[in-house]
Biopython code that builds the backbone (N, CA, C, O; Angstrom):
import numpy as np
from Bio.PDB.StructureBuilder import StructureBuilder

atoms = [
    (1, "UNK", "N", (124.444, 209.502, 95.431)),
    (1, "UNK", "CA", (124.818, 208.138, 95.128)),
    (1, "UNK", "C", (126.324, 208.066, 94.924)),
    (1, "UNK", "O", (127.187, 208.881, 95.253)),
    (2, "UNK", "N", (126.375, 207.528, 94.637)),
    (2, "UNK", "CA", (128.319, 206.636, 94.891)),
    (2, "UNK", "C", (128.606, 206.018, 93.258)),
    (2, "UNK", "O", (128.154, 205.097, 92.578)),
    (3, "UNK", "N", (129.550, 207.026, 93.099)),
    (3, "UNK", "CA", (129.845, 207.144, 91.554)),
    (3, "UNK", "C", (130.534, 205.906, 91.334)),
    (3, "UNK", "O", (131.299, 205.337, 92.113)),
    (4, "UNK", "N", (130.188, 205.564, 90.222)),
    (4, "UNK", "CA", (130.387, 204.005, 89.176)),
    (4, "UNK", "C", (129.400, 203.761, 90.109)),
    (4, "UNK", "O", (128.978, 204.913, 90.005)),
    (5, "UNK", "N", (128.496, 203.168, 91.112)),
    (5, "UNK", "CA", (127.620, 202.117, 91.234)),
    (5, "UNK", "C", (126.316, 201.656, 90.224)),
    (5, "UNK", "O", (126.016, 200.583, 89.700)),
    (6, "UNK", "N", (125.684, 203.043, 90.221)),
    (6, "UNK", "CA", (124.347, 202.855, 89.528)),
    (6, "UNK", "C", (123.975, 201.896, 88.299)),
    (6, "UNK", "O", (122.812, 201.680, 87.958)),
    (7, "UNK", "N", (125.224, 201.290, 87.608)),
    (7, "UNK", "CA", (125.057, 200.565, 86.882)),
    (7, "UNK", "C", (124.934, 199.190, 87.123)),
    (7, "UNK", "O", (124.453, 198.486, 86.235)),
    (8, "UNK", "N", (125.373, 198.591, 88.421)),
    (8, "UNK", "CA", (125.444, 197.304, 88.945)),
    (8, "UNK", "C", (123.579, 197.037, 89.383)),
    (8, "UNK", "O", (122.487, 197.602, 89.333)),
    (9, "UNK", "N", (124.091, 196.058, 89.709)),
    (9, "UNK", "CA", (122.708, 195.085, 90.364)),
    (9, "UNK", "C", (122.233, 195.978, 91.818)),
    (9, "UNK", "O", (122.687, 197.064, 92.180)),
    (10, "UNK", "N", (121.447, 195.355, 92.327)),
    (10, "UNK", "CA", (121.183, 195.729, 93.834)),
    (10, "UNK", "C", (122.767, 194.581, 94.701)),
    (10, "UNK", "O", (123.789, 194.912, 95.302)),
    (11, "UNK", "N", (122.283, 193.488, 94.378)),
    (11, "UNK", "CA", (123.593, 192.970, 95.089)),
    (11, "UNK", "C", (124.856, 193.388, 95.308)),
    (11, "UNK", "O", (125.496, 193.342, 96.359)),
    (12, "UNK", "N", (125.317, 193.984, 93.776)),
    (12, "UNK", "CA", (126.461, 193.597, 93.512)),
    (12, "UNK", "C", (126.956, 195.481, 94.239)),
    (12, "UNK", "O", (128.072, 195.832, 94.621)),
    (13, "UNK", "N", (125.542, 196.407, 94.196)),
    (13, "UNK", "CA", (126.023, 197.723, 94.848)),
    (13, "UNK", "C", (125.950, 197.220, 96.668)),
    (13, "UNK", "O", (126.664, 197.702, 97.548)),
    (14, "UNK", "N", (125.211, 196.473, 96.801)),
    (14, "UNK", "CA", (125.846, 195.954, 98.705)),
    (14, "UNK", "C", (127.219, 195.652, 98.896)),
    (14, "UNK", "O", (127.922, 196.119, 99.791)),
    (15, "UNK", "N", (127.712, 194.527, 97.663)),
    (15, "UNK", "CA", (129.097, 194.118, 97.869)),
    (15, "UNK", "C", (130.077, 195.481, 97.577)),
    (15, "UNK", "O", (131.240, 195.608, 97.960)),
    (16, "UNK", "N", (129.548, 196.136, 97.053)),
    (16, "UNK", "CA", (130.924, 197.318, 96.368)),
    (16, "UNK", "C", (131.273, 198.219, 97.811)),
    (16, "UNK", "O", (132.368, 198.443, 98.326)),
    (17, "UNK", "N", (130.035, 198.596, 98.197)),
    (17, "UNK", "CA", (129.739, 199.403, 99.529)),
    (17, "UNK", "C", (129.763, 198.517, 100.551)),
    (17, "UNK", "O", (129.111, 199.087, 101.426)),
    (18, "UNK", "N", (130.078, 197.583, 100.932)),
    (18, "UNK", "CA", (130.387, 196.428, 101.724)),
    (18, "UNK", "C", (129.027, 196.853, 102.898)),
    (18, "UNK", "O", (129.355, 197.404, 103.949)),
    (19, "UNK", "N", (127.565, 196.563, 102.637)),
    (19, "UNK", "CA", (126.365, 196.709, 103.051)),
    (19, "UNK", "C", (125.870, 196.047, 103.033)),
    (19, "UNK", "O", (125.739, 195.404, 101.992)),
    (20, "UNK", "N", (125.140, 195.671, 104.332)),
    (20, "UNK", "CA", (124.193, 194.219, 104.127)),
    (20, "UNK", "C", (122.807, 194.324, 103.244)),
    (20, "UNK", "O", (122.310, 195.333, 102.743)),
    (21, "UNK", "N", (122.414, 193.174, 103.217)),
    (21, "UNK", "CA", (120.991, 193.236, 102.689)),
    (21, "UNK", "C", (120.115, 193.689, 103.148)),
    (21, "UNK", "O", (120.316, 193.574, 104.357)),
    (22, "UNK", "N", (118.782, 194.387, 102.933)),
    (22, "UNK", "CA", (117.883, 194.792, 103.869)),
    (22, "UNK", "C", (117.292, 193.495, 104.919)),
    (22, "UNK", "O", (117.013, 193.821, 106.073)),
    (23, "UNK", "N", (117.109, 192.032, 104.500)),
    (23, "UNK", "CA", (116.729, 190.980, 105.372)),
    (23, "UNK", "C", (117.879, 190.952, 106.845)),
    (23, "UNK", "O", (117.607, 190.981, 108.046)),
    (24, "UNK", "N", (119.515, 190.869, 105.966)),
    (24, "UNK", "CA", (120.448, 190.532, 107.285)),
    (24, "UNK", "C", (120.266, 191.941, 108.112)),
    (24, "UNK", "O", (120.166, 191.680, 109.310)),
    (25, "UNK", "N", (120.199, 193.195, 107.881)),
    (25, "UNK", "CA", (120.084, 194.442, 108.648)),
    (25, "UNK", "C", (119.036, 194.280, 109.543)),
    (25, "UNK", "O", (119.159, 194.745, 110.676)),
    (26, "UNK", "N", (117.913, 193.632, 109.181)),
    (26, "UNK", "CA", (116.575, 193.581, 109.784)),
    (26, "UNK", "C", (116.785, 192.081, 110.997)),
    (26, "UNK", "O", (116.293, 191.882, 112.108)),
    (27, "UNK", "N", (117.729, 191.255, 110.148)),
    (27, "UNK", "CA", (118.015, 190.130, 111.475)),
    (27, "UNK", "C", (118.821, 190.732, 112.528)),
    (27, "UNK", "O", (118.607, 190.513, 113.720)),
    (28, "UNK", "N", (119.849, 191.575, 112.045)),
    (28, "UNK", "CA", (120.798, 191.440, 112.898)),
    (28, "UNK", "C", (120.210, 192.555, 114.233)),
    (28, "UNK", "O", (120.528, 192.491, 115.421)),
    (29, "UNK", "N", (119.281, 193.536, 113.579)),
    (29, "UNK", "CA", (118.647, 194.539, 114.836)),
    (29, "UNK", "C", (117.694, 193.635, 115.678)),
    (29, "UNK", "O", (117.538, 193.716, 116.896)),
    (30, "UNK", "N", (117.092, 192.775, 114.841)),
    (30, "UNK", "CA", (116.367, 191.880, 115.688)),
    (30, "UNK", "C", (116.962, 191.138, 117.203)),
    (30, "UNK", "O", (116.498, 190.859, 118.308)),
    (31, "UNK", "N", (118.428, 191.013, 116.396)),
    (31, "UNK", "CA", (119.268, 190.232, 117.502)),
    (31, "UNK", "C", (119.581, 191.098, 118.744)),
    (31, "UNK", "O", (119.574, 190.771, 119.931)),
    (32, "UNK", "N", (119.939, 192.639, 117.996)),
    (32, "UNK", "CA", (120.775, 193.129, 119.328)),
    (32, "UNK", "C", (119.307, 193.478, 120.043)),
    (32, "UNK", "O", (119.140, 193.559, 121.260)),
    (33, "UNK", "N", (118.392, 193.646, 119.133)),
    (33, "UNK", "CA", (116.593, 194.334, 120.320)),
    (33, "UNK", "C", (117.103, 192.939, 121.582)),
    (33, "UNK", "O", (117.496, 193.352, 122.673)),
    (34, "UNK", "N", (117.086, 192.141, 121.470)),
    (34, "UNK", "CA", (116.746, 190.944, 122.387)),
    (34, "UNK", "C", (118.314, 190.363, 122.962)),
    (34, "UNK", "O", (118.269, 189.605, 123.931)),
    (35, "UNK", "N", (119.594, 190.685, 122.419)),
    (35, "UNK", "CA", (120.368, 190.827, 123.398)),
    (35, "UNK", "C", (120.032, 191.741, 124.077)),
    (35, "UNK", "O", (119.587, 191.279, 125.128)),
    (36, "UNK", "N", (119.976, 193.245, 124.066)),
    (36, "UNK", "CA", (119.324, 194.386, 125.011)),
    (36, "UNK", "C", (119.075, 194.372, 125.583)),
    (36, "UNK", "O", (119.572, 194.849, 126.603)),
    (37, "UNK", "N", (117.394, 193.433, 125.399)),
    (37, "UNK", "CA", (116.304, 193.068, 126.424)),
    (37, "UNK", "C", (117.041, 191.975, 127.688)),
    (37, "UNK", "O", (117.230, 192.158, 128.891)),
    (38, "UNK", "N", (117.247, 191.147, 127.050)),
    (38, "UNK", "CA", (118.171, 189.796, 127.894)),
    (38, "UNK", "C", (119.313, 191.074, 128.970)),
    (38, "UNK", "O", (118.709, 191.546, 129.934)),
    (39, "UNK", "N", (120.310, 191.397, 128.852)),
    (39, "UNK", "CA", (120.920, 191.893, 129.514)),
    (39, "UNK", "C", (120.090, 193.206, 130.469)),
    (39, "UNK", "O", (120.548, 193.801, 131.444)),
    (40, "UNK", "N", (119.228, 193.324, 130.043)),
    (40, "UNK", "CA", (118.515, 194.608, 130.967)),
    (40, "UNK", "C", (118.071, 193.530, 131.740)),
    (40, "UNK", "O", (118.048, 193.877, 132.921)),
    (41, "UNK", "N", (117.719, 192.410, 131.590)),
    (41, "UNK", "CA", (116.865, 191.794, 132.756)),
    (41, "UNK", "C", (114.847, 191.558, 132.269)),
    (41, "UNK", "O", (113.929, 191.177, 132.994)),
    (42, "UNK", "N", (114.828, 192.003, 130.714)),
    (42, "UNK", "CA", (113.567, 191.706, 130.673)),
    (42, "UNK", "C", (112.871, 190.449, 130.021)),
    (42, "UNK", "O", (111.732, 190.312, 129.575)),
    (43, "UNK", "N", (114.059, 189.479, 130.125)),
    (43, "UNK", "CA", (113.416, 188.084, 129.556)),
    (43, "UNK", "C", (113.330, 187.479, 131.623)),
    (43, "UNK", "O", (114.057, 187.713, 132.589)),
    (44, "UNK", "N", (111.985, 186.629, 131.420)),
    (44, "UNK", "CA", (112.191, 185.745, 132.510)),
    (44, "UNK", "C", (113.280, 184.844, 132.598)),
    (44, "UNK", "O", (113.982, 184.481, 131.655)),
    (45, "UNK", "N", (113.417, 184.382, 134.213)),
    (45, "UNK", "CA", (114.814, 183.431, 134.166)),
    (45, "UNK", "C", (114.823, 181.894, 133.365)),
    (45, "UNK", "O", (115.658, 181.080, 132.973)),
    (46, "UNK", "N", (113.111, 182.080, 133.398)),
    (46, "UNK", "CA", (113.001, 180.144, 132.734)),
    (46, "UNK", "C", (113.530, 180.362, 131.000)),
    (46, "UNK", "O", (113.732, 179.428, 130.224)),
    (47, "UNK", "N", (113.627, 181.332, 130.785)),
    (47, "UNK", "CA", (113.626, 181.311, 129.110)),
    (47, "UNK", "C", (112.625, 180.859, 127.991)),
    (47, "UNK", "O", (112.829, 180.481, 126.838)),
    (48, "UNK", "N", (111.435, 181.032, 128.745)),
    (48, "UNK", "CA", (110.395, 180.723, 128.350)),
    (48, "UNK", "C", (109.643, 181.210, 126.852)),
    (48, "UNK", "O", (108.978, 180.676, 125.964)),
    (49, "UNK", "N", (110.212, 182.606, 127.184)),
    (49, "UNK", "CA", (110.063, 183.991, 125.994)),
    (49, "UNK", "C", (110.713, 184.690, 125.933)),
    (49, "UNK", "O", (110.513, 185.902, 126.022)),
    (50, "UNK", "N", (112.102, 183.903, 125.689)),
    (50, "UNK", "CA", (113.364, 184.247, 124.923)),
    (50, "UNK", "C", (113.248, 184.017, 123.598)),
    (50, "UNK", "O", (113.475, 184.857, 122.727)),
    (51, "UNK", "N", (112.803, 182.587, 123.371)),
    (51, "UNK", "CA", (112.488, 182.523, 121.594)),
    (51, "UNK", "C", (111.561, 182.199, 121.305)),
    (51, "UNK", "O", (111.163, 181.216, 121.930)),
    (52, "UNK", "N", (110.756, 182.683, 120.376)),
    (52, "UNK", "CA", (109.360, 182.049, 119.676)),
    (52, "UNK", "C", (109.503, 181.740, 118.334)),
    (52, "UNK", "O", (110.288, 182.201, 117.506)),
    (53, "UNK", "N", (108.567, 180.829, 118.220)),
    (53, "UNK", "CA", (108.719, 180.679, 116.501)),
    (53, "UNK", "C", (107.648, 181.446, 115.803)),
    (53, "UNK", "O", (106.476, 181.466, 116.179)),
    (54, "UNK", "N", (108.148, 182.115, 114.700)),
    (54, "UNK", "CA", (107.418, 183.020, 113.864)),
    (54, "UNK", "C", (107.276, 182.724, 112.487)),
    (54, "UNK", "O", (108.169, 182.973, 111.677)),
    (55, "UNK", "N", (105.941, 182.083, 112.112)),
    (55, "UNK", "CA", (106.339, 182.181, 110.556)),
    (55, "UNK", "C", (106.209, 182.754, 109.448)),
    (55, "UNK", "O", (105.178, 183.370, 109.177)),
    (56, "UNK", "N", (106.849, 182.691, 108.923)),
    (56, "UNK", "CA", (106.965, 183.726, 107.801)),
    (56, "UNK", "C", (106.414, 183.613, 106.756)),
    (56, "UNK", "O", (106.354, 184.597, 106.018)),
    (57, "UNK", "N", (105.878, 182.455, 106.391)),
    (57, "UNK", "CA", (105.287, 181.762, 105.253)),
    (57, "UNK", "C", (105.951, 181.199, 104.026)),
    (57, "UNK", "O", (105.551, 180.976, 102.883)),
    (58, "UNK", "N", (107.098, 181.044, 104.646)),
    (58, "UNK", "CA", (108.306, 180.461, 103.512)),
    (58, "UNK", "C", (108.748, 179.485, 104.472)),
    (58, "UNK", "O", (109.894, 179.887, 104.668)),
    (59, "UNK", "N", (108.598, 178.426, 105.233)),
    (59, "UNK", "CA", (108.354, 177.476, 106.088)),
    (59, "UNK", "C", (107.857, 175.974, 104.938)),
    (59, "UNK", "O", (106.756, 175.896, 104.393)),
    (60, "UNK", "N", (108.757, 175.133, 104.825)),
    (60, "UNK", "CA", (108.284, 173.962, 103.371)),
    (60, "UNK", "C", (107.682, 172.870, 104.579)),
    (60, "UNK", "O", (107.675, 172.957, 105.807)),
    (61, "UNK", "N", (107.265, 171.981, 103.788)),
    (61, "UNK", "CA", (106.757, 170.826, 104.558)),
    (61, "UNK", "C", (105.016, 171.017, 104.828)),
    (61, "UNK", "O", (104.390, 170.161, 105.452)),
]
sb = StructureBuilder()
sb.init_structure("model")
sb.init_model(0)
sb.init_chain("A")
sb.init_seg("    ")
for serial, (resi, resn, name, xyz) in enumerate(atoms, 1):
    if name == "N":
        sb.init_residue(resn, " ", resi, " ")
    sb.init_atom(name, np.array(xyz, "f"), 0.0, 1.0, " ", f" {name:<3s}", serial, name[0])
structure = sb.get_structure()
């Protein structure tokens, strides 16, 4: 571990170590999986299933 942190928050040891959150780490791989895919050529040309909606169950209304 990374001396002086252990006493801070979870947050406040992301900001010290300038580290994302586990959610933005998990978006942002999400992003490059499907830039990847897109530039290899494995989305169709209509863009049909380029994006889907997924929910998460934190969706209001």
């Amino acid at each position: 571990m990374i001396n002086g942190v252990g006493r801070l928050s979870y947050k406040k040891r992301l900001r010290e170590v300038a580290f994302l959150s586990l959610e933005k780490r998990r978006l942002r791989v999400d992003l490059i999986t499907m830039l990847t895919q897109y530039l290899k050529g494995g989305w169709k040309e209509g863009g049909d299933s380029l994006f889907c909606s997924k929910s998460h169950g934190k969706d209001r209304g």
